[in-house]
C-alpha positions in Angstrom: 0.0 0.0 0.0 1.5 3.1 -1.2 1.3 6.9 -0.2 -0.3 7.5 -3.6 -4.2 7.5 -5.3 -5.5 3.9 -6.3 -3.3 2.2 -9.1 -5.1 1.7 -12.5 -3.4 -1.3 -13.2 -3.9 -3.0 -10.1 -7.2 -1.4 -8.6 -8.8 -0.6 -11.3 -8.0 -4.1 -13.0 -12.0 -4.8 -12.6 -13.2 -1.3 -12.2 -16.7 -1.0 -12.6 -17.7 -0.1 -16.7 -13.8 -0.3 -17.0 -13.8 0.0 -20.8 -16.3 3.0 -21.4 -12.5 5.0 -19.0 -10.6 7.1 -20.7 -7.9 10.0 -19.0 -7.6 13.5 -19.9 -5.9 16.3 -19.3 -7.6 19.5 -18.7 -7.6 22.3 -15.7 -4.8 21.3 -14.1 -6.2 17.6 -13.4 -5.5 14.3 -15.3 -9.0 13.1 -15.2 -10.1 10.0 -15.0 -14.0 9.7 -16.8 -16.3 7.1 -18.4 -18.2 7.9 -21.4 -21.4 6.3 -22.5 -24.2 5.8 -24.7 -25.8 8.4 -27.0 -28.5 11.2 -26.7 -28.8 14.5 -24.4 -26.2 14.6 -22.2 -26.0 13.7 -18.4 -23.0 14.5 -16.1 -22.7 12.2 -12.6 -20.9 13.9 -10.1 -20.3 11.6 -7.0 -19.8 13.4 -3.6 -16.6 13.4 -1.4 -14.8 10.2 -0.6 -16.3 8.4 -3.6 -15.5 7.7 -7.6 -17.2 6.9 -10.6 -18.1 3.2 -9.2 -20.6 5.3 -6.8 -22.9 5.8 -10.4 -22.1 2.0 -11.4 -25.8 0.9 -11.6 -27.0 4.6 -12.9 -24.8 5.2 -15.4 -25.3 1.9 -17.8 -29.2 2.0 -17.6 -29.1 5.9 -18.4 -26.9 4.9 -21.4 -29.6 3.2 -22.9 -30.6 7.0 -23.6 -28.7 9.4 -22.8 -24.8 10.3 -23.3 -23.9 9.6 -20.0 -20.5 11.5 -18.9 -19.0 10.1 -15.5 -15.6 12.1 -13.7 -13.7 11.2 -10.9 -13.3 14.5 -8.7 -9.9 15.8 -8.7 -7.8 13.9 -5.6 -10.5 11.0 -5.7 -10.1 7.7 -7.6 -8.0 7.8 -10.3 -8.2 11.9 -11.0 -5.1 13.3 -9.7 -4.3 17.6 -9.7 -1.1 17.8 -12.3 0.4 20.3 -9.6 0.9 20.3 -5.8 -0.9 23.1 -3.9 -3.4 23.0 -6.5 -6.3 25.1 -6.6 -8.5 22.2 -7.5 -9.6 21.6 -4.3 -11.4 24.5 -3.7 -14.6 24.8 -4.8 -14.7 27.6 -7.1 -11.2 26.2 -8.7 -13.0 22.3 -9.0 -16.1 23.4 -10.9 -13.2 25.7 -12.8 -11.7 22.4 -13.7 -14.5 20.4 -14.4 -15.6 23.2 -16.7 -12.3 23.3 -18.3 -13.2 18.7 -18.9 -16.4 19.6 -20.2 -15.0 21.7 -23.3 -12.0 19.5 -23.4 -14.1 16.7 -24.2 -16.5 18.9 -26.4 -19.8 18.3 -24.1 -22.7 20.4 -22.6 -25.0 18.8 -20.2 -29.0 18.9 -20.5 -29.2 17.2 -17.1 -27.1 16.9 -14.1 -27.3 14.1 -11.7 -25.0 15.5 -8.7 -24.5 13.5 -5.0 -23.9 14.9 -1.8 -20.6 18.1 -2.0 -20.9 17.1 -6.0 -24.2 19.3 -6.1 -22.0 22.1 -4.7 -19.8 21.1 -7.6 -22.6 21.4 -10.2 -24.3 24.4 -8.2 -21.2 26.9 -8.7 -20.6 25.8 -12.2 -24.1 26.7 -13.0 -23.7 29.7 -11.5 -20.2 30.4 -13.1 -21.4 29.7 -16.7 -19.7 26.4 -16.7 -22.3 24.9 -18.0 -25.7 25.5 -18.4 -28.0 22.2 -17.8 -31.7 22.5 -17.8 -32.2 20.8 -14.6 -29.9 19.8 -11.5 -31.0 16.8 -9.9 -29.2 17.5 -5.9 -29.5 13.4 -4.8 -28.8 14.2 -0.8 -27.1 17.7 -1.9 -24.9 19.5 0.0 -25.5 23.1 -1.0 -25.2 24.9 2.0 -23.1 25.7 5.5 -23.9 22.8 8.5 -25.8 25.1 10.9 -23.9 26.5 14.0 -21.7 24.3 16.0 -21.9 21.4 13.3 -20.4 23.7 10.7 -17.6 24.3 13.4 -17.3 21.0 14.0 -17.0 19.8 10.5 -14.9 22.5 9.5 -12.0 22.3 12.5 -12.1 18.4 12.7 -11.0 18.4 8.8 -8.6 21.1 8.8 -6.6 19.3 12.0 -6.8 16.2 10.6 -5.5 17.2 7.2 -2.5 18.7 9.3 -2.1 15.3 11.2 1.2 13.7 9.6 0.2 10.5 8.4 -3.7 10.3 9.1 -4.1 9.2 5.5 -1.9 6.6 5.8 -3.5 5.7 9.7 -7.1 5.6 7.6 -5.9 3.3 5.2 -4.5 1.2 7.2 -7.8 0.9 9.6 -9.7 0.7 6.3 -8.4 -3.2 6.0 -9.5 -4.4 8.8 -12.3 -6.6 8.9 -16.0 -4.8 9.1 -14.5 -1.0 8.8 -15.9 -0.1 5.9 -19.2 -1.5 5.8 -19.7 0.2 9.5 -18.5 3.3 8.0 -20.8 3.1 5.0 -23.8 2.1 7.2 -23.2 4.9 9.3 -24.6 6.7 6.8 -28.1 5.8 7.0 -28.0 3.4 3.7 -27.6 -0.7 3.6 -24.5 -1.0 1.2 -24.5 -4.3 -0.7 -20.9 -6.0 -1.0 -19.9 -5.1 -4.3 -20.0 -0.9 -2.9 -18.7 -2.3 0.4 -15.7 -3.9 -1.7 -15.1 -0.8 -4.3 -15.5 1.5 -1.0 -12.7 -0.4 0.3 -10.1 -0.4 -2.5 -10.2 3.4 -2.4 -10.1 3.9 1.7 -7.5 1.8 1.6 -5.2 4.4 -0.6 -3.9 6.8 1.6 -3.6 9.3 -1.6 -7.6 8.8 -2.0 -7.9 9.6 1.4 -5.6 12.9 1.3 -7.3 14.0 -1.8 -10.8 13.7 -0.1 -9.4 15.3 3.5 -8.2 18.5 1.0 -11.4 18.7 -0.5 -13.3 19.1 3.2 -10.1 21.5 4.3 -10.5 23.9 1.4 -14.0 24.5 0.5 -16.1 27.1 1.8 -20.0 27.1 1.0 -21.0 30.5 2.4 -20.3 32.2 -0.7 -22.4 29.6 -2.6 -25.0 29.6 0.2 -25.1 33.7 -0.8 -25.7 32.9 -4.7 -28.1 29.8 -4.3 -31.1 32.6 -5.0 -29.8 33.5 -8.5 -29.3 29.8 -9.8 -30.0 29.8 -13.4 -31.4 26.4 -13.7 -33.9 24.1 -12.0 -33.1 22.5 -8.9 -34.7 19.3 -7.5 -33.4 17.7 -4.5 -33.7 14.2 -3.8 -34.2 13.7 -0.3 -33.4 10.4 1.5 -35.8 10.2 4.9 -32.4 7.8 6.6 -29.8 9.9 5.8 -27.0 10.7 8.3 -25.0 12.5 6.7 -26.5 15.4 5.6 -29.8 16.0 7.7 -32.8 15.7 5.4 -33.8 18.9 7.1 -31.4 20.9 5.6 -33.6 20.7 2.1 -35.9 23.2 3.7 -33.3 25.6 4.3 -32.1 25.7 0.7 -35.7 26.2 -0.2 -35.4 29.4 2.5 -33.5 30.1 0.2 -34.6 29.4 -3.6 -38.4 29.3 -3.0 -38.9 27.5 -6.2 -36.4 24.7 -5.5 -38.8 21.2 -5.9 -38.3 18.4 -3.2 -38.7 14.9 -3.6 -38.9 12.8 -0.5 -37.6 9.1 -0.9 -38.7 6.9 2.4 -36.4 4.6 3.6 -33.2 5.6 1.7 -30.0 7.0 3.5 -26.9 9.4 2.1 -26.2 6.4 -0.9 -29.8 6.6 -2.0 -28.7 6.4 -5.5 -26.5 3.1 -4.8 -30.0 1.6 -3.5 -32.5 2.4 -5.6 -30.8 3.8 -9.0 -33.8 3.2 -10.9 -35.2 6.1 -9.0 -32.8 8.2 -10.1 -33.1 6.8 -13.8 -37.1 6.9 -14.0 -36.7 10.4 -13.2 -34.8 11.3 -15.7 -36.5 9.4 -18.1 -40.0 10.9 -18.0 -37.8 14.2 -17.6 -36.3 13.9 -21.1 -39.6 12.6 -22.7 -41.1 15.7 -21.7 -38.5 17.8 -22.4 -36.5 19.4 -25.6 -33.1 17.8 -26.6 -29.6 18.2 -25.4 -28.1 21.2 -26.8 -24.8 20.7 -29.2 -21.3 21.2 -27.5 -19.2 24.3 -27.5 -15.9 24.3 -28.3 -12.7 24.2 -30.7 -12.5 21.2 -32.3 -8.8 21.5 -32.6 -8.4 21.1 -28.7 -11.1 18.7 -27.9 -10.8 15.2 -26.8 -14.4 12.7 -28.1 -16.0 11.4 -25.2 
């Protein structure tokens, strides 16, 4: 076990939907992102501590029709930042970069299918002209500040553990004992089965995954999105698990404080991996979505410096 991010050749040997990967380069990142189907375009962002494998049920039944475009964050999986100290892990500089992946691969998304800090991802995009979807789909989103002392909380326990020599290294290692992981996951409010329990595993064991994933929580800062949610330019829906731990299903009425004319869809009995659960409710949605809705707009771009995904 090495200080660095998963190995391709070794971890990712039988990664889920192994041969829709390909790796660019764009933003200061080498990405790692699967590519899929044909139709309007959907982009899966999975939330902090996870990789593509978090979409692995979604993504191939929303293939059957849609382009379905599926990053690792930059730090996580097999993404690594080009550059130490990189800006990437703020959250202005990630969307930045994913924006910079989207052109690179000559791609505009109609719909976005974003899980937990990967809404906030999505969110400032939309907001910096990234892109320009016509609906964000927030599957246990976070979007906003934890209230009071939580927020502290959160905030101080990740900055002093990203200072900690060798945490990422002590998480790894815990991460291979027996029964960690699937206590970790279940901690969550969902009811992993063993193939996430497994995939969960190969990246908590990489004490690069786990440093990439600890910057992410040190460097962002969602009051300034919390101050722009009112002037989003597209359509939010939040997916709202009733179990989930992780981010209080309260909090969905506080970004609806916020954006009024946010829609909310409860989902009884799911917790924070409600899309790892029950992905068909995630791809039914999208489904009557589309069949109600125009097509996906063409991509933007320079041929000359775009990659085909």
């Amino acid at each position: 076990m090495g200080g660095g991010g998963p190995d391709w050749a070794r971890d990712g040997a039988d990664w889920p939907h192994r041969r829709s990967s390909r790796f660019v380069r764009a933003g200061g990142v080498s990405w790692h992102v699967q590519c899929m189907g044909s139709g309007p375009v959907v982009l899966l962002l999975h939330g902090t501590g996870a990789a593509t494998h978090s979409w692995r049920d979604v993504a191939p039944a929303l293939a059957r029709r849609f382009r379905v475009i599926v990053p690792d964050l930059p730090g996580h999986g097999f993404s690594r930042p080009l550059g130490p100290g990189s800006r990437v892990f703020t959250l202005p500089g990630m969307a930045a970069a994913l924006s910079a992946l989207l052109q690179r691969v000559d791609v505009q998304p109609s719909f976005v299918v974003a899980h937990s800090a990967g809404a906030a991802v999505a969110a400032r995009m939309c907001l910096d002209g990234g892109m320009r979807p016509q609906a964000l789909y927030a599957v246990n989103g976070v979007l906003m500040p934890f209230p009071g002392a939580v927020n502290l909380l959160f905030s101080t326990t990740a900055r002093m553990l990203s200072f900690l020599p060798g945490v990422a290294h002590m998480v790894a290692w815990r991460a291979a004992q027996p029964g960690f992981v699937e206590h970790l996951l279940r901690g969550t409010g969902s009811v992993p089965d063993a193939r996430g329990v497994e995939l969960y595993g190969r990246l908590v064991r990489s004490p690069g995954h786990v440093a990439g994933a600890l910057r992410m929580m040190l460097n962002w800062d969602l009051e300034p999105l919390a101050r722009d949610l009112p002037r989003l330019p597209t359509e939010l829906v939040l997916l709202v698990g009733e179990n989930d731990r992780t981010v209080p299903p309260a909090e969905a009425a506080r970004v609806q404080a916020r954006l009024p004319a946010v829609r909310i869809l409860r989902l009884p009995g799911l917790g924070h991996l409600a899309h790892e659960e029950r992905p068909e409710t995630v791809v039914s949605l999208l489904q009557r979505r589309v069949s109600h809705g125009p097509d996906a707009e063409p991509g933007q771009g320079d041929d000359r410096d775009q990659v085909s995904c």
